[in-house]
N, C-alpha and C positions, 0 to 999 in steps of 0.2 A: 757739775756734770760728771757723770763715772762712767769709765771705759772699759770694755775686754779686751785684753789684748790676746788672740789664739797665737801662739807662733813657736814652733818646734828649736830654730836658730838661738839659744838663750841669750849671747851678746848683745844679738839684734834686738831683741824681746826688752831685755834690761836699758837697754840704751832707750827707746822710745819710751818706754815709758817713762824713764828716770825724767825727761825732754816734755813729754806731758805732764808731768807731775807739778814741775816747774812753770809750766804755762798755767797753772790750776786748776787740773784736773785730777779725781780721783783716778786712777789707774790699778785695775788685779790685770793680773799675766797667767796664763796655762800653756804649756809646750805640748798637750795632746788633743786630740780631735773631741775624745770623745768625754774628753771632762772639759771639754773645752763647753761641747752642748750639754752638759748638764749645769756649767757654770751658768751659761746664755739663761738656758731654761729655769734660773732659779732663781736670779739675779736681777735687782734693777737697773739695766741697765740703758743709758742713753745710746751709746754706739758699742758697734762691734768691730773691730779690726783683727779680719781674719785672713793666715794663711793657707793656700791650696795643698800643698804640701806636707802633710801632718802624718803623725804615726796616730793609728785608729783607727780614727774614722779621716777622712781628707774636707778639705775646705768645701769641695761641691755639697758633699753629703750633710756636712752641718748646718750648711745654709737652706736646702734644701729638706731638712726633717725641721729647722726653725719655722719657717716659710710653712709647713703644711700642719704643724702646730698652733700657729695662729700668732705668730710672735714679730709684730712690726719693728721690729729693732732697726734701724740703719747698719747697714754693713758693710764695710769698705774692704775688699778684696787684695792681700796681696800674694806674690806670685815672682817664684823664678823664671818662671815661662813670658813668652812671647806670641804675640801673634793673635787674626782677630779672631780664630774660633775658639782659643782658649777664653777670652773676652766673651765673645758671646755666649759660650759655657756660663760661664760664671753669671752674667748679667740672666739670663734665663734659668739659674737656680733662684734668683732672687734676690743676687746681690743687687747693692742702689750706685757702688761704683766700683772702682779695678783700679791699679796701682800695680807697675813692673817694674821689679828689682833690678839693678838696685836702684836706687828712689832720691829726692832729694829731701831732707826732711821739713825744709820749710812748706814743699808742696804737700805733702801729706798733711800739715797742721793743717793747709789752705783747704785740705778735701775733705778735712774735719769738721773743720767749722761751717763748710756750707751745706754738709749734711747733717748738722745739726741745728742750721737757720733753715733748712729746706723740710723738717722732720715736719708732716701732716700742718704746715703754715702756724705751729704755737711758737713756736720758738722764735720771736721778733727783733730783729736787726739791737731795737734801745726798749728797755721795759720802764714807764714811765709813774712814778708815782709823786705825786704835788709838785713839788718842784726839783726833784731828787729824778735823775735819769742814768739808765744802768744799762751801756753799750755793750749787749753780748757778743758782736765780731771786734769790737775794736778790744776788749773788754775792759771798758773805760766807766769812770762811775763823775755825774759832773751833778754839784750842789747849788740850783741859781743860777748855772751856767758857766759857775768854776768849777777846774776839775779837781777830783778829792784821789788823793794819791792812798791807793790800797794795796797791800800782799796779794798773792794770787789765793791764800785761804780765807783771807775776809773776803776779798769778789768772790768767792765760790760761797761762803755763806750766803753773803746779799744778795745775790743772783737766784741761791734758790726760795729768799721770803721773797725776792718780787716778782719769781714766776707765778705765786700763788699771794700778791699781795691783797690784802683786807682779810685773808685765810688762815688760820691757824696753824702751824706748819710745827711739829712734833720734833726734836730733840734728835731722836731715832732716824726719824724720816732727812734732817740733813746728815746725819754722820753715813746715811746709807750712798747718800750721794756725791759727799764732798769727802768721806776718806775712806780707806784701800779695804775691803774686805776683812784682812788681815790684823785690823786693827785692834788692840787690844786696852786700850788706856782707858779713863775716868769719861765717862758720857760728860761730861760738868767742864771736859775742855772747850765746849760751845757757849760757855758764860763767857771764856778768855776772850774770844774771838768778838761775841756780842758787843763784851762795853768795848772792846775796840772800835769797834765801827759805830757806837752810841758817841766817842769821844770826838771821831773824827768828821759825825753827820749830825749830830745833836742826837740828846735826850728823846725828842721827840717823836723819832720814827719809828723804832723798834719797841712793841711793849709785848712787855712779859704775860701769857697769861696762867696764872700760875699751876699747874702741875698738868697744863698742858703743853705749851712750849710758845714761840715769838708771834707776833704779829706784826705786819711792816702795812706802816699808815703813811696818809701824805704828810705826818708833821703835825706841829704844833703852831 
């Protein structure tokens, strides 16, 4: 899954994301409004964690020119402010929830994750393939019914061949969603990751198709 993070406060900004990153998320960061919506706007992204507060353009306006552009992103609002009109500002630009400074981080993970189990009903609690089950809130991967102990960048690969599993799923298409933007290394670090999770799930699940990219089967 990959995040924007808009948020002018750079500490803050680096800290959560460094904290999402960690949890297995790709994570880019912007400190201004209006490269913030052109980030949104150009970007695949799963969620948006945006502040109201911004030099540029301000969090209403971003969320509100995303919103009338056609751009269902999830986006989680946050804010030095207080109070329910500033809330209902915000939830009537379009945001999906609101978050007041300062925050706890654990709760912010918590309003992550359920707007991203909540996003248009695809995104399902465990994604099941043969016998192979891959808990997107817990984000737990269990083999047969034991669980299979993964890094946060092998579940972010697996996660995204079993959102699209029996589907061909492109090289490009997971580095756009499991790492930062910013990244600049060897596309061919998605082999590293692969036989990883072929060592620890079997041969079976993952098949190559060649010089198109994985496929995730129920096994062998």
């Amino acid at each position: 899954m990959r995040l924007l993070i808009v948020e002018d406060e750079k500490r803050l900004a680096l800290s959560l994301a460094k904290g999402l990153r960690a949890e297995g998320y790709a994570v880019d960061v912007v400190h201004d409004g209006l490269e913030g919506l052109h980030q949104a706007s150009e970007g695949a992204y799963d969620l948006l964690v945006l502040d109201i507060m911004l030099p540029g353009m301000n969090g209403y306006r971003v969320c509100s020119a995303l919103r009338a552009a056609g751009h269902d992103v999830p986006i989680l609002m946050l804010t030095a402010k207080d109070g329910e009109y500033d809330e209902a500002e915000g939830l009537d630009t379009g945001a999906d929830d609101y978050l007041t400074k300062p925050f706890s981080y654990v709760v912010l993970v918590a309003r992550i994750k359920a707007l991203l189990r909540r996003r248009g009903r695809t995104a399902q609690p465990v994604l099941r393939v043969g016998a192979l089950a891959v808990g997107q809130g817990a984000r737990k991967v269990a083999l047969d019914g034991a669980e299979v102990a993964l890094t946060a960048k092998e579940f972010a690969v697996l996660e995204q061949l079993a959102l699209r599993a029996g589907d061909v799923v492109s090289k490009a298409e997971i580095l756009e969603h499991v790492w930062d933007f910013a990244y600049e290394g060897d596309v061919n670090i998605i082999e590293v990751y692969v036989s990883a999770l072929r060592r620890k799930l079997g041969a079976g699940y993952i098949v190559t198709v060649r010089g198109a990219g994985y496929r995730l089967v129920p096994g062998a």
